[in-house]
N, C-alpha and C positions, 0 to 999 in steps of 0.2 A: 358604465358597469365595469369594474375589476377583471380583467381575466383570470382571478380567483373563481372569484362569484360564476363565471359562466364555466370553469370546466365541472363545478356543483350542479350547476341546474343540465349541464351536456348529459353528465355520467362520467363513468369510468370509459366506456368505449367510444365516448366524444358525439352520443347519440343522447337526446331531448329524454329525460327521466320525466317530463310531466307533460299531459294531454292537453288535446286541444290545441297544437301548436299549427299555424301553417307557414307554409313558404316567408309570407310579409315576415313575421313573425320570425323566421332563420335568418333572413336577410339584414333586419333591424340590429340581432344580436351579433351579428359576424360587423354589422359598422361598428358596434360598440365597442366591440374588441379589438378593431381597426385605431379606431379613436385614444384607447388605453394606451395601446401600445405604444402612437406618439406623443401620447402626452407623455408616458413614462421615461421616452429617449428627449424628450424637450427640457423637462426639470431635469434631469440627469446633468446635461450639456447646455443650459440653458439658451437651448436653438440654435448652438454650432458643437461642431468638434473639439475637443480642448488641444488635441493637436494642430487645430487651425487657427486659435487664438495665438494673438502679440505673448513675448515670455512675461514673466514675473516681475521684472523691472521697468516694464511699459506701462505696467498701470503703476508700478511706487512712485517714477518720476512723474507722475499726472500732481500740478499743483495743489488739488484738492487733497489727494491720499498725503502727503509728505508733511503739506501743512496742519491735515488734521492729525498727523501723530505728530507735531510739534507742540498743538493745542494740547494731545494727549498728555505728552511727557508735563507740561503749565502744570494739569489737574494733578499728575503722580507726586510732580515737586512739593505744593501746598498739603499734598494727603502725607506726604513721607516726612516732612516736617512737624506736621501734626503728629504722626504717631510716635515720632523718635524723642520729639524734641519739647511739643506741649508738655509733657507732665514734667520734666527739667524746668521748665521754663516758669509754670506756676508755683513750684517749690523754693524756688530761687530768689526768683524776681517778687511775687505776688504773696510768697510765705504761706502756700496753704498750707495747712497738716496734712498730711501722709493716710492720716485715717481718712481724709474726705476727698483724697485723690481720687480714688477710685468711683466716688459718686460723680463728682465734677468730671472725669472724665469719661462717664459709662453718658454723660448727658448728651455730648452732641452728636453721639451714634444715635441718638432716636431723631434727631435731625436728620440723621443721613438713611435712615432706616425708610421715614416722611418724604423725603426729598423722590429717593428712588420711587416709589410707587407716585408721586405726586407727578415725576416727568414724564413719565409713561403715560399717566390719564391724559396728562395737558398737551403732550406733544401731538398726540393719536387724533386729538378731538381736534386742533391746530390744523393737521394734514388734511382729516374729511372738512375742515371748513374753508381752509383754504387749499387745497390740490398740492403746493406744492412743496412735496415732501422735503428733497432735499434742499430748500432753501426755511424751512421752518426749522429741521434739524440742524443746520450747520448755525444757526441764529442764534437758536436755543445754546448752542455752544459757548458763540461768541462774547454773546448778552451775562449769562451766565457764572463764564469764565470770570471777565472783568469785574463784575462785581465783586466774584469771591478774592479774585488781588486785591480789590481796594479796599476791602472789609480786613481781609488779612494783616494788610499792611498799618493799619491802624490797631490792631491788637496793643500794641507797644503803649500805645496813648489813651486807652483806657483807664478809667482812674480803680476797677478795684477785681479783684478775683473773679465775682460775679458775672460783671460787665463782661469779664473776658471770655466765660464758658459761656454767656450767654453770646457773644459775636462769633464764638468758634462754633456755636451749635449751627448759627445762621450759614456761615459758612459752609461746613459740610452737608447741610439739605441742599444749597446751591451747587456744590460739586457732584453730590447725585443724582440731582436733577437731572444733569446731563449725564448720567453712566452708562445708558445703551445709547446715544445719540454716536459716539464717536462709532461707532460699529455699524449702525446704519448710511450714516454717510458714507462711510466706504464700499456699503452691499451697493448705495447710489450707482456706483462709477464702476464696480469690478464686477464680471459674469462669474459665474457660479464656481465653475473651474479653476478659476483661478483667485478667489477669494480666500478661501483659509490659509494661503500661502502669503496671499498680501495684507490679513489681517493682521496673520503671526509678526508680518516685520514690523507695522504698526506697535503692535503688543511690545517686541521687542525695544524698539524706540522709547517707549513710556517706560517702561519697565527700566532701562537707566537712570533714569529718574529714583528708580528704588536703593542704589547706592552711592548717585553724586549727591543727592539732597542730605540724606544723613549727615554724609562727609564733610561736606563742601559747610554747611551749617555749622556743624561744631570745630570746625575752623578760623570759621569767621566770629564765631563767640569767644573762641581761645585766641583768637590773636589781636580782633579790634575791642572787643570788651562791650560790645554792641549785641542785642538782642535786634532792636530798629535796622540795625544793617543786616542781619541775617534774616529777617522777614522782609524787605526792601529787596532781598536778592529774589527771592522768590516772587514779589509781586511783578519786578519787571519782565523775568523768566516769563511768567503765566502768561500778562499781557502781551509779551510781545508774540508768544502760540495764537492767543487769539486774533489780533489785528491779521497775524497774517494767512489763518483760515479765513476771516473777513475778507479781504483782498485777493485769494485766492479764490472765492465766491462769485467776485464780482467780474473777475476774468472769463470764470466759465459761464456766469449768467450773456456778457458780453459776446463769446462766441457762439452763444449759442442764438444769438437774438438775429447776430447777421446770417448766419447759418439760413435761421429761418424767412427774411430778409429775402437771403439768394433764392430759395424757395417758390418762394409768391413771386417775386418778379418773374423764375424763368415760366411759373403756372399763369402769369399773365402773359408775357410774348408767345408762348403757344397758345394762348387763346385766339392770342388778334390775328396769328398766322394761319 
Protein backbone atom coordinates (compact mmCIF):
# COMPACT_ATOMS: atom_id res chain seq x y z
CA UNK A 1 0.00 0.00 0.00
CA UNK A 2 1.23 3.71 -1.05
CA UNK A 3 1.71 5.91 1.72
CA UNK A 4 -0.75 8.01 -0.46
CA UNK A 5 -3.36 5.52 0.04
CA UNK A 6 -2.82 5.18 3.90
CA UNK A 7 -2.69 8.90 4.85
CA UNK A 8 -6.62 8.60 2.84
CA UNK A 9 -7.90 5.79 4.83
CA UNK A 10 -5.75 7.53 8.42
CA UNK A 11 -7.49 10.96 7.87
CA UNK A 12 -6.36 14.31 8.14
CA UNK A 13 -5.35 13.87 11.85
CA UNK A 14 -3.44 10.41 10.94
CA UNK A 15 -6.59 8.70 12.96
CA UNK A 16 -8.48 5.48 11.06
CA UNK A 17 -11.62 7.38 9.15
CA UNK A 18 -13.27 3.79 8.79
CA UNK A 19 -14.76 1.23 11.54
CA UNK A 20 -14.14 -1.74 12.48
CA UNK A 21 -10.43 -1.59 12.67
CA UNK A 22 -8.33 -3.21 15.46
CA UNK A 23 -4.82 -3.14 16.72
CA UNK A 24 -3.86 -6.42 13.95
CA UNK A 25 -5.33 -4.36 11.53
CA UNK A 26 -2.94 -0.80 12.62
CA UNK A 27 -0.01 -2.95 12.87
CA UNK A 28 -0.51 -4.56 9.36
CA UNK A 29 -0.78 -0.91 7.86
CA UNK A 30 2.05 0.85 9.77
CA UNK A 31 4.40 -2.62 7.90
CA UNK A 32 2.84 -1.41 4.81
CA UNK A 33 4.05 1.93 4.98
CA UNK A 34 7.36 0.52 6.34
CA UNK A 35 7.59 -1.57 3.28
CA UNK A 36 6.61 1.66 0.79
CA UNK A 37 9.05 3.53 2.14
CA UNK A 38 11.87 1.11 1.29
CA UNK A 39 10.78 0.23 -1.61
CA UNK A 40 10.55 3.93 -2.71
CA UNK A 41 14.44 4.59 -1.32
CA UNK A 42 15.42 1.18 -3.14
CA UNK A 43 14.15 2.27 -6.97
CA UNK A 44 15.27 5.60 -6.08
CA UNK A 45 19.15 4.41 -5.54
CA UNK A 46 18.78 1.23 -6.69
CA UNK A 47 19.88 -0.36 -3.20
CA UNK A 48 22.76 1.92 -2.60
CA UNK A 49 23.56 5.53 -2.39
CA UNK A 50 24.70 7.09 -5.55
CA UNK A 51 27.33 8.85 -3.53
CA UNK A 52 28.66 5.38 -2.79
CA UNK A 53 28.66 4.23 -6.27
CA UNK A 54 32.09 3.94 -8.73
CA UNK A 55 32.08 7.56 -10.92
CA UNK A 56 30.80 7.78 -14.40
CA UNK A 57 33.62 6.44 -16.09
CA UNK A 58 33.79 3.13 -14.20
CA UNK A 59 31.01 1.83 -15.68
CA UNK A 60 31.96 3.52 -19.60
CA UNK A 61 35.29 1.71 -19.53
CA UNK A 62 33.31 -1.68 -18.65
CA UNK A 63 33.92 -3.59 -22.13
CA UNK A 64 30.44 -4.11 -22.41
CA UNK A 65 29.19 -0.33 -22.33
CA UNK A 66 32.03 1.05 -24.67
CA UNK A 67 31.60 -1.81 -27.09
CA UNK A 68 27.99 -1.50 -27.23
CA UNK A 69 28.28 2.12 -28.21
CA UNK A 70 30.72 1.15 -30.86
CA UNK A 71 27.98 -1.42 -31.98
CA UNK A 72 25.69 1.81 -31.62
CA UNK A 73 27.75 4.15 -33.61
CA UNK A 74 27.87 0.48 -36.74
CA UNK A 75 23.75 0.95 -36.63
CA UNK A 76 24.04 5.27 -36.76
CA UNK A 77 26.55 4.92 -39.74
CA UNK A 78 24.36 2.50 -42.01
CA UNK A 79 21.05 4.59 -40.79
CA UNK A 80 23.07 8.13 -41.76
CA UNK A 81 23.98 6.76 -45.00
CA UNK A 82 20.69 5.74 -45.71
CA UNK A 83 19.18 9.06 -45.12
CA UNK A 84 21.76 11.35 -46.49
CA UNK A 85 22.87 9.50 -49.19
CA UNK A 86 20.16 6.66 -50.62
CA UNK A 87 18.02 9.02 -52.44
CA UNK A 88 21.52 10.49 -54.24
CA UNK A 89 22.39 7.38 -54.80
CA UNK A 90 19.17 5.86 -56.55
CA UNK A 91 18.90 8.91 -58.68
CA UNK A 92 22.22 8.66 -59.93
CA UNK A 93 23.30 5.29 -60.12
CA UNK A 94 19.77 3.44 -60.52
CA UNK A 95 18.05 6.47 -62.48
CA UNK A 96 14.84 6.65 -60.68
CA UNK A 97 12.45 9.56 -61.37
CA UNK A 98 12.23 12.04 -58.78
CA UNK A 99 8.46 11.58 -58.69
CA UNK A 100 8.87 7.96 -57.33
CA UNK A 101 11.55 9.01 -55.00
CA UNK A 102 9.62 9.75 -52.44
CA UNK A 103 7.42 6.35 -52.71
CA UNK A 104 10.78 4.23 -52.91
CA UNK A 105 11.84 5.97 -50.26
CA UNK A 106 8.85 6.35 -47.78
CA UNK A 107 9.12 2.13 -48.35
CA UNK A 108 11.83 0.85 -46.08
CA UNK A 109 10.51 3.01 -43.17
CA UNK A 110 7.50 0.55 -42.95
CA UNK A 111 10.44 -1.92 -42.65
CA UNK A 112 11.84 -0.13 -39.98
CA UNK A 113 8.37 1.00 -38.54
CA UNK A 114 7.94 -3.62 -38.55
CA UNK A 115 11.28 -4.19 -37.32
CA UNK A 116 10.80 -2.04 -34.22
CA UNK A 117 7.71 -3.45 -32.78
CA UNK A 118 8.85 -6.86 -34.20
CA UNK A 119 12.17 -6.67 -31.72
CA UNK A 120 10.49 -5.86 -28.92
CA UNK A 121 7.82 -9.01 -29.12
CA UNK A 122 10.82 -11.33 -30.20
CA UNK A 123 13.44 -10.15 -27.72
CA UNK A 124 10.84 -10.13 -24.60
CA UNK A 125 9.41 -13.49 -25.46
CA UNK A 126 13.46 -14.71 -25.93
CA UNK A 127 14.25 -13.49 -22.39
CA UNK A 128 10.96 -15.22 -20.52
CA UNK A 129 12.21 -18.37 -22.50
CA UNK A 130 15.35 -18.37 -22.00
CA UNK A 131 16.37 -16.19 -18.57
CA UNK A 132 19.05 -14.59 -19.87
CA UNK A 133 18.46 -11.36 -20.64
CA UNK A 134 21.57 -9.70 -21.39
CA UNK A 135 23.01 -12.33 -23.34
CA UNK A 136 19.77 -12.56 -25.73
CA UNK A 137 19.93 -8.78 -26.03
CA UNK A 138 23.58 -8.14 -26.82
CA UNK A 139 23.04 -11.38 -29.59
CA UNK A 140 20.09 -9.84 -30.91
CA UNK A 141 22.76 -6.99 -31.52
CA UNK A 142 25.31 -8.80 -32.77
CA UNK A 143 23.41 -11.31 -35.18
CA UNK A 144 21.47 -8.43 -36.35
CA UNK A 145 23.99 -5.93 -36.83
CA UNK A 146 25.94 -8.15 -39.34
CA UNK A 147 23.40 -8.99 -41.31
CA UNK A 148 22.50 -5.59 -42.00
CA UNK A 149 26.46 -4.90 -43.15
CA UNK A 150 26.44 -7.63 -45.38
CA UNK A 151 23.02 -6.90 -46.91
CA UNK A 152 24.22 -3.24 -47.13
CA UNK A 153 27.18 -3.93 -48.68
CA UNK A 154 25.70 -5.66 -51.40
CA UNK A 155 23.25 -2.81 -52.29
CA UNK A 156 25.95 -1.87 -55.12
CA UNK A 157 25.49 -5.31 -56.89
CA UNK A 158 21.87 -5.41 -57.20
CA UNK A 159 20.88 -5.54 -60.71
CA UNK A 160 17.79 -2.89 -60.64
CA UNK A 161 16.04 0.04 -58.47
CA UNK A 162 13.49 -2.43 -57.10
CA UNK A 163 15.89 -4.97 -55.69
CA UNK A 164 17.50 -2.04 -54.08
CA UNK A 165 14.56 -0.63 -51.98
CA UNK A 166 13.53 -3.79 -51.56
CA UNK A 167 17.27 -4.87 -49.75
CA UNK A 168 17.24 -1.40 -48.05
CA UNK A 169 13.74 -2.10 -46.66
CA UNK A 170 15.21 -5.42 -45.21
CA UNK A 171 17.88 -3.62 -43.91
CA UNK A 172 16.21 -1.16 -41.83
CA UNK A 173 13.68 -3.72 -40.14
CA UNK A 174 16.97 -5.38 -39.22
CA UNK A 175 18.51 -2.22 -37.72
CA UNK A 176 15.20 -1.63 -35.67
CA UNK A 177 15.05 -4.70 -34.68
CA UNK A 178 17.64 -4.01 -32.41
CA UNK A 179 16.76 -0.08 -31.43
CA UNK A 180 15.93 -0.54 -27.73
CA UNK A 181 18.36 -3.54 -27.32
CA UNK A 182 21.43 -1.14 -27.17
CA UNK A 183 19.76 0.68 -24.00
CA UNK A 184 18.96 -2.36 -22.41
CA UNK A 185 22.25 -3.69 -22.38
CA UNK A 186 23.54 -1.10 -20.78
CA UNK A 187 20.48 -0.68 -17.99
CA UNK A 188 22.24 -4.71 -17.83
CA UNK A 189 25.63 -3.28 -16.32
CA UNK A 190 24.83 0.22 -14.85
CA UNK A 191 22.55 1.06 -11.48
CA UNK A 192 20.07 3.30 -11.80
CA UNK A 193 22.10 6.37 -10.63
CA UNK A 194 24.35 6.33 -12.76
CA UNK A 195 22.62 5.21 -16.00
CA UNK A 196 21.29 8.31 -17.79
CA UNK A 197 24.70 9.62 -17.52
CA UNK A 198 26.20 6.59 -19.07
CA UNK A 199 23.59 6.19 -21.58
CA UNK A 200 23.98 9.83 -22.58
CA UNK A 201 27.82 8.99 -23.47
CA UNK A 202 26.67 6.17 -25.33
CA UNK A 203 24.18 8.35 -27.26
CA UNK A 204 26.81 10.53 -27.69
CA UNK A 205 29.31 8.00 -29.26
CA UNK A 206 26.57 6.92 -31.90
CA UNK A 207 25.42 10.17 -32.41
CA UNK A 208 29.06 10.89 -34.41
CA UNK A 209 28.14 8.79 -36.48
CA UNK A 210 25.40 11.35 -37.45
CA UNK A 211 28.19 13.82 -39.08
CA UNK A 212 31.28 11.46 -39.96
CA UNK A 213 29.00 9.11 -42.06
CA UNK A 214 27.40 11.90 -44.12
CA UNK A 215 30.97 13.42 -44.51
CA UNK A 216 33.24 10.84 -44.73
CA UNK A 217 30.56 9.24 -47.70
CA UNK A 218 30.38 11.96 -49.91
CA UNK A 219 34.07 12.10 -49.87
CA UNK A 220 34.76 8.92 -50.78
CA UNK A 221 32.03 9.34 -53.78
CA UNK A 222 33.79 12.70 -54.77
CA UNK A 223 37.17 11.46 -54.63
CA UNK A 224 37.19 7.35 -55.50
CA UNK A 225 34.11 7.63 -57.89
CA UNK A 226 33.00 4.50 -55.97
CA UNK A 227 29.42 4.03 -54.46
CA UNK A 228 30.92 0.10 -53.49
CA UNK A 229 33.68 1.80 -51.58
CA UNK A 230 31.45 4.11 -49.63
CA UNK A 231 29.09 1.26 -48.64
CA UNK A 232 32.17 -1.01 -48.03
CA UNK A 233 33.17 1.60 -45.60
CA UNK A 234 30.34 1.39 -43.76
CA UNK A 235 29.93 -2.28 -43.70
CA UNK A 236 33.31 -2.93 -42.19
CA UNK A 237 32.49 0.20 -39.57
CA UNK A 238 29.31 -1.94 -38.48
CA UNK A 239 30.86 -5.20 -38.31
CA UNK A 240 33.63 -4.49 -36.66
CA UNK A 241 30.91 -2.70 -33.50
CA UNK A 242 29.61 -5.80 -33.66
CA UNK A 243 32.29 -8.53 -33.41
CA UNK A 244 33.52 -6.48 -30.74
CA UNK A 245 30.11 -6.33 -28.51
CA UNK A 246 30.48 -10.13 -29.44
CA UNK A 247 33.91 -10.49 -27.66
CA UNK A 248 33.21 -8.21 -25.21
CA UNK A 249 30.17 -10.68 -24.17
CA UNK A 250 32.14 -13.49 -23.99
CA UNK A 251 34.59 -11.91 -21.64
CA UNK A 252 32.02 -10.91 -19.10
CA UNK A 253 30.01 -14.31 -19.61
CA UNK A 254 33.84 -15.73 -18.84
CA UNK A 255 34.14 -13.83 -15.70
CA UNK A 256 31.33 -14.41 -14.67
CA UNK A 257 31.38 -18.21 -14.95
CA UNK A 258 34.65 -18.30 -12.64
CA UNK A 259 33.19 -15.90 -10.27
CA UNK A 260 30.75 -18.41 -9.94
CA UNK A 261 33.12 -21.29 -10.02
CA UNK A 262 34.94 -19.61 -6.85
CA UNK A 263 31.58 -19.61 -5.32
CA UNK A 264 30.64 -23.38 -5.24
CA UNK A 265 33.96 -24.47 -4.48
CA UNK A 266 34.46 -22.11 -1.34
CA UNK A 267 30.29 -23.37 -0.53
CA UNK A 268 31.87 -26.83 -0.78
CA UNK A 269 35.11 -26.44 1.57
CA UNK A 270 32.94 -24.99 4.22
CA UNK A 271 30.77 -27.75 3.96
CA UNK A 272 33.32 -30.47 4.46
CA UNK A 273 34.91 -28.26 7.27
Amino acid sequence: MKPGELREIRGPEGEAVTTGKTPDTEDHIQEDEDTAGEGTAGDKAGGTEPSALPGVWHYVARPVIWATALAYFGYAWILNVFLTWFPTYMVSERGIDLDHLAVAGAIPWIGGCIGMIAGGIATDWLVRRLGAAATVRRWTIVICLILSAALFGGIAFVGSAVEAVALMTVIIFLLYFTGAQYWTVAAEEVPGPRYGTVAGVVQFIAGCAGFLAPLITGAVVDHAHSWTTAFTTAVVIAITGALLLAMAGRGRTARGRTARGRTARGSAGAGRS
